[in-house]
N, C-alpha and C positions, 0 to 999 in steps of 0.2 A: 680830562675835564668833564666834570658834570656838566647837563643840562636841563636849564628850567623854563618851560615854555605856555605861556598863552596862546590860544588859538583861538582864530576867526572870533574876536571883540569888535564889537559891533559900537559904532559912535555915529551921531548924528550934526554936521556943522558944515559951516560956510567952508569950503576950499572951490580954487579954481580961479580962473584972470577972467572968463567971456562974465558980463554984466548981469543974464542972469543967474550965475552960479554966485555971482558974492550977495544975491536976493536969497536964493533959496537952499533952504537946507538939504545937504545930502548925505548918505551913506557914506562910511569912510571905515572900511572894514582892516583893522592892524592885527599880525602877528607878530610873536616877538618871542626867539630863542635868547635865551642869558645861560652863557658859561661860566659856570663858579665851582667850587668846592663844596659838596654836599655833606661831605664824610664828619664834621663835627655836627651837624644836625642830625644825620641819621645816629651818632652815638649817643647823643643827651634828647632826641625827639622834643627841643625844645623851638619854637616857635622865634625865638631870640636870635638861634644860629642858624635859622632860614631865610631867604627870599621872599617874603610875604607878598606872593604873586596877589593876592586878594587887592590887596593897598595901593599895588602897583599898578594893577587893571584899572581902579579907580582914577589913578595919577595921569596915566596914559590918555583914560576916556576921555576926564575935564580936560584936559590940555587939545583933545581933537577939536571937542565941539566949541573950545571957547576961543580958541589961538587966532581964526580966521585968515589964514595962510593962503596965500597965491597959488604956491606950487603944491603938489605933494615931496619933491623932493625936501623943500625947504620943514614939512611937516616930519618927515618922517625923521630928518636930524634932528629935531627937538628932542622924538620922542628917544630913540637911539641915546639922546646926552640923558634924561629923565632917568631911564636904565640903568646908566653905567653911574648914576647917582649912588645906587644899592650898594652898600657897602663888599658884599659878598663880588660883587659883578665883575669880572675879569674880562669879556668880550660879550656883545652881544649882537644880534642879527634882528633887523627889525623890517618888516614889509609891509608897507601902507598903500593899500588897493580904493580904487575909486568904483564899485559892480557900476555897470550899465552906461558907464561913460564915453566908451564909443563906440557907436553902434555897431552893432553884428559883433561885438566883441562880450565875454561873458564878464572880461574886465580889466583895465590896467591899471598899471600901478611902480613902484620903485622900491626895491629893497638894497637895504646897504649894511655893513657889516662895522663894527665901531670896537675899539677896544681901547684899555688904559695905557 
């Protein structure tokens, strides 16, 4: 199985339960592996039989910064279901990190692995 991957997408929004994380906006840094079938896109190089990760980034972002989600667990199944929307998308792997969330720590976060 191929894979097609976004890295380190950077989104701006409300996550978190203390009072003031659902005030202030924060960092909410996603990656996201999709396994799919590359092999008819690389033979027609058309844009149709790909993953149009561009579209997808976009879909991902609006959904961090607008969803205002408690957990990130509960954030990053969203994004994980958004994914496996793409037609192509056979499994994907998706990790949603919070930078600077606790301290002395560089970052945490939850990644989960999703498939059809």
């Amino acid at each position: 199985m191929d894979k097609i991957f976004i890295k380190d997408l950077l989104a701006r929004g409300i996550i978190g339960i203390r009072d003031w994380e659902r005030e202030k906006e924060q960092d909410i840094l996603i990656n996201v592996v999709i396994f799919a079938d590359a092999t008819r896109a690389a033979e027609t190089d058309d844009i149709a039989d790909c993953v149009d990760y561009s579209a997808l980034a976009k879909k991902l972002q609006h959904h961090a910064e607008s969803a205002k989600r408690l957990t990130v667990e509960a954030l990053v199944n969203d994004l994980a279901q958004i994914c496996l929307e793409e037609p192509l998308a056979q499994k994907v792997i998706v990790r949603v990190e919070k930078p600077g969330a606790v301290r002395f720590s560089q970052s945490v976060g939850v990644e989960i692995e999703r498939e059809r």
